[in-house]
N, C-alpha and C positions, 0 to 999 in steps of 0.2 A: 348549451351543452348539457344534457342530460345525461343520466344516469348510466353506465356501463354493466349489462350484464355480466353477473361471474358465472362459469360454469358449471365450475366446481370451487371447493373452499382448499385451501392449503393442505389442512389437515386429512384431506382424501387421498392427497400423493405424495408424503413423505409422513414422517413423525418429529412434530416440530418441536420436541422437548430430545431429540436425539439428533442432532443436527451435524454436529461436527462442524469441520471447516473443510471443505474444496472437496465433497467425497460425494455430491447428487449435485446431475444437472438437469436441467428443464430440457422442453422436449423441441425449441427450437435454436438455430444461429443464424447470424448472419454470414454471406462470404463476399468475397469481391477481390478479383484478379485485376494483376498490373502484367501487363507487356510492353515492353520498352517497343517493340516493332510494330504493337496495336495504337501506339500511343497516348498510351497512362492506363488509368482506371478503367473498368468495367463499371457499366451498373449494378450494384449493391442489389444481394438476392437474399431473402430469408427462408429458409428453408427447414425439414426437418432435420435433427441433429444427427449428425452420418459421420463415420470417419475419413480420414484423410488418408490418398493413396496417392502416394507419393514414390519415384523412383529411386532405385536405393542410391544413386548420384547424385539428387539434390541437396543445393549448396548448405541451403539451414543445417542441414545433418554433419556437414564438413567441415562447415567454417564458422558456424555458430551465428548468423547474421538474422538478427533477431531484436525484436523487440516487443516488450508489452504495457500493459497497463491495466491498474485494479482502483474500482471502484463500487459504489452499493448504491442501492436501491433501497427506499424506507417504505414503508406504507403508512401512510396518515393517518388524520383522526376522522377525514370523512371515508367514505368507503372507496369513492373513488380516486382520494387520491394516492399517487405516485412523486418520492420526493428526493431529489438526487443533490449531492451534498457537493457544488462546487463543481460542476463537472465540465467547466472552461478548462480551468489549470491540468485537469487530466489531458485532455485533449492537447492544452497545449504543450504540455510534457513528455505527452506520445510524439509529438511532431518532431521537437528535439532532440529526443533521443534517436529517432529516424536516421535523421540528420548528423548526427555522430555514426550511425553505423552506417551511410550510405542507402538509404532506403527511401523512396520518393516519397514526399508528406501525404495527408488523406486530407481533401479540405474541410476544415473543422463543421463548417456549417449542414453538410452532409453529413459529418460521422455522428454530430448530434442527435441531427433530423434522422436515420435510420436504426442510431442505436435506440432511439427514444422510442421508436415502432416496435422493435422486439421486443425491450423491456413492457409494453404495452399487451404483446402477443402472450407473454407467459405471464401477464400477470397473477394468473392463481397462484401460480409458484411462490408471489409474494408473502416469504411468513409472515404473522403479526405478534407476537410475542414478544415481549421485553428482551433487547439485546439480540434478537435475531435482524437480518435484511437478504435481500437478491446479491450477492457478488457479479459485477459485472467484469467482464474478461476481456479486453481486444489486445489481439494479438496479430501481428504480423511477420513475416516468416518469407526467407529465399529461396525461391521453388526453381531455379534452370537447374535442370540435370547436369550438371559443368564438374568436373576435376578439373581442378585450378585456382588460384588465388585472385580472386578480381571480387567485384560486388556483381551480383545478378542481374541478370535483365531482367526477371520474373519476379512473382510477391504475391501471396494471398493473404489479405486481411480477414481475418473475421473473429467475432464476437460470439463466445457463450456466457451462460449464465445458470452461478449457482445458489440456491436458497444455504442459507449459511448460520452459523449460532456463534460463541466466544471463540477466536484466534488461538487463544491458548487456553488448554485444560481447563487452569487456574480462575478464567473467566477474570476479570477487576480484580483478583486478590494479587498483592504484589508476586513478584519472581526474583529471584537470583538469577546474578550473570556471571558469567564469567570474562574476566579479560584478560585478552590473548596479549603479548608481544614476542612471541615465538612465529605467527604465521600473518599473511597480512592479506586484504582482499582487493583495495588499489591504491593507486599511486598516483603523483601529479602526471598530469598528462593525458593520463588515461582515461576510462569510460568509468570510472565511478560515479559519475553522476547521468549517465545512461541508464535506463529502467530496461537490461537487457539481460537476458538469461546466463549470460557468461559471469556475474558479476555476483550470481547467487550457485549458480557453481564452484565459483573461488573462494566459499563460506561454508560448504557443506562439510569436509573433514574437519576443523577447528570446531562446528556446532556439532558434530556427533560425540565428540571428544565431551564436547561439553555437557553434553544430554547422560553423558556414561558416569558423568561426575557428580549428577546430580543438579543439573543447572539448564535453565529455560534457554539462555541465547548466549549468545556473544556478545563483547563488545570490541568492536576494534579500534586501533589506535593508528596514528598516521604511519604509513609506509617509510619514510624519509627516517625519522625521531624514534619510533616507537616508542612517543611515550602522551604525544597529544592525543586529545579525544575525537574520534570521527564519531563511528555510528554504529548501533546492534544492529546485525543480521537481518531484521526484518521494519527496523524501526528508527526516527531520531531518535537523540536522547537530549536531555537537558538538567542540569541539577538546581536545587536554590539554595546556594549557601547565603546563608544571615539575609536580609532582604534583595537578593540579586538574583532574577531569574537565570539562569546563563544556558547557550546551546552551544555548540560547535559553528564557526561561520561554513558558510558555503565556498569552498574553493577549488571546485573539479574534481575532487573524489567523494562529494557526500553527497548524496541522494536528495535534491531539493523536494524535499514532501511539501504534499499538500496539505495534509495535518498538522504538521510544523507549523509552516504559515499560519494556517489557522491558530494555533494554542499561540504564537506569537502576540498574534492582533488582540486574540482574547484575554489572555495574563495581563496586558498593557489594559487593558478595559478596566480590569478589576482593578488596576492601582499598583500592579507589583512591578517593579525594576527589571526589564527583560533586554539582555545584554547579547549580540549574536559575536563570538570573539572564539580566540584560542584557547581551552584551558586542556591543562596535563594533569594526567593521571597523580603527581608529583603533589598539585595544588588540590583533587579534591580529596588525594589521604590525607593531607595535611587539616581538610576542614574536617575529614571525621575527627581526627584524633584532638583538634578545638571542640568540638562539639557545633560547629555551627553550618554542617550535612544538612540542613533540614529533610532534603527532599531529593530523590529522584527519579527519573521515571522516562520511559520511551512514547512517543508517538508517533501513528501510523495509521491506515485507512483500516487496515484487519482489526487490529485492538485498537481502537483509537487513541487509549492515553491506558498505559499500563505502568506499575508503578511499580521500584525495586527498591525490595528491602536489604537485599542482601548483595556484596561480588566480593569475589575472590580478584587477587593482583597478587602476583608474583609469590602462590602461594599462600598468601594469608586473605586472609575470611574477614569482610567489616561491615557492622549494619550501620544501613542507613536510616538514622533521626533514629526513631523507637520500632522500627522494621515494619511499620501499621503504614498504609497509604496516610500521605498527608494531605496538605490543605490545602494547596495549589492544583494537585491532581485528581484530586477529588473534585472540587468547584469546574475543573476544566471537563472532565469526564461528564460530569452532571450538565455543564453547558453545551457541550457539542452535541450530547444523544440527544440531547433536547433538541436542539433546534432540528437537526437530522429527521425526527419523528413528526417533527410541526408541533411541540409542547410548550415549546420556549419559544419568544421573538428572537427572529432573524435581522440584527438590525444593521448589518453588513450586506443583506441582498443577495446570500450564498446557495439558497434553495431556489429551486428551478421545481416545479412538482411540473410533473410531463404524463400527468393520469387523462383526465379528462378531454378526450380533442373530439 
């Protein structure tokens, strides 16, 4: 496998110290259409990047039947390569979620094999700069033009991709949250643990409110109680009180990340106590006002490991440990960009580099 010509360098079509998050896309996608009366998939087309014309009847628009998925693209330390962080669990997380909303699966070993040709096609796009990557996008969406309550017989999958810099403003410096038990985003039962656009609609007024206050995200608390811990708005979370790593478990309303997992396996490496259970907002006032908060902090594919200093609850204001990123999210941050770039060993087998074919 030799060498891959570039055509151009990053830095000819964008400005990669002004990056933003989700605001420039590269100049191709992929598409690929389901019909239930063609029976299933189409062959997978890449194409240049075009809008979507759709009837003002289609069901996605109506009924919200939807699903997506976010992940990135690294560029390595040799030129050619391309290195994508885990990207089974996306895959098989898209599937899932499908599958909650009624929407026929994509076979994984295709959506690898063709997403791994685009990200290939746009590779210039690739930034290289510290803390920048490719945002990768698949998305699939209910296309029968139908009024009516049923699931589609139509679907178009397809993938774009954005060149990308820090998630939030703040980059790595910690954030304030705010937590809600006034408004809630799901419930047992429900699609909370769906990666579906309804699910971040049910978040947007609570995190405006909160943006007006002065505060990066939300956190929400279980639907039932309001008063256990689920998850921020765009992230897990997880605190270390005294030696105990703790997250939220998984119980059909949280978001099983891919991140998570990851900072699971990894804090367990390092040697620290990492607990996956219940805890209430109840329990971790009570560690601030002990003193033994150390730590907390959200993960996620955007920020990958974002660390809070600060939340309000129920009106009052409490920092967390000495409001400075700690040790846990610091060490975890340090280990995943690492491995993500090819800087650090992978010793989990989590990088796929899909550069040179």
């Amino acid at each position: 496998m030799g060498t891959i010509p570039r055509n151009r360098t990053s830095s000819e079509l964008y400005e990669e110290d002004n990056l933003g998050f989700g605001k420039i896309f590269t100049e191709h996608m992929l598409t690929m259409s389901y019909s239930t009366s063609a029976g299933g998939w189409s062959e997978p087309e890449i194409k240049p990047v075009e809008h979507l014309v759709l009837h003002p009847a289609t069901m996605v628009l109506h009924y919200g039947q939807q699903v997506f998925e976010g992940l990135k693209a690294f560029a390595g330390r040799d030129e050619d390569d391309i290195l994508l962080f885990r990207p089974d669990m996306n895959i098989s997380r898209f599937n899932k979620s499908c599958a909650r909303l009624c929407i026929p699966p994509v076979d994984p070993a295709l959506f690898m094999d063709r997403m791994s040709e685009l990200i290939r096609k746009d590779r210039d796009w690739i930034p290289r700069s510290p803390g920048t990557s490719l945002y990768v996008r698949p998305t699939v969406i209910a296309t029968d033009p139908f009024l009516g309550v049923r699931p589609s017989n139509d679907y178009l999958f397809y993938i774009i991709l954005s060149p990308v810099g820090a998630y939030y403003p703040e980059g790595f410096a910690p954030v304030k949250i705010l937590v809600t038990d006034k408004y809630v985003r799901a419930c047992p039962g429900g699609i909370g643990e769906a990666k579906t656009g309804a699910n971040y609609a049910a978040s947007l007024f609570a995190a405006e409110e909160a943006h007006c206050e002065g505060f990066t995200q939300v956190l929400w608390l279980n639907a039932v109680d309001r008063v256990s811990v689920e998850e921020v708005g765009t992230m897990n979370i997880f605190f270390r009180i005294e030696d105990e790593v703790i997250t939220p478990s998984l119980g059909g309303t949280v978001l099983p990340g891919v991140t998570r997992d990851s900072v699971i396996k990894l804090a367990a490496d390092m040697g620290y106590k990492v607990t996956e259970r219940t805890i209430s907002m109840e329990e971790v006032v009570a560690a601030v006002r002990k003193g033994t908060l150390l730590e907390m902090f959200g993960s996620g594919t955007a920020a990958v490991v974002s660390p809070v200093s600060h939340f309000r609850y129920q009106g009052v204001d409490y920092m967390v440990g000495n409001g400075e990123t700690g040790e846990v999210a610091g060490k975890l941050f340090d280990e995943i960009t690492g491995m993500q770039t090819g800087a650090r060993p992978d010793p989990h087998g989590w990088i796929v580099n899909i550069g040179a074919q």
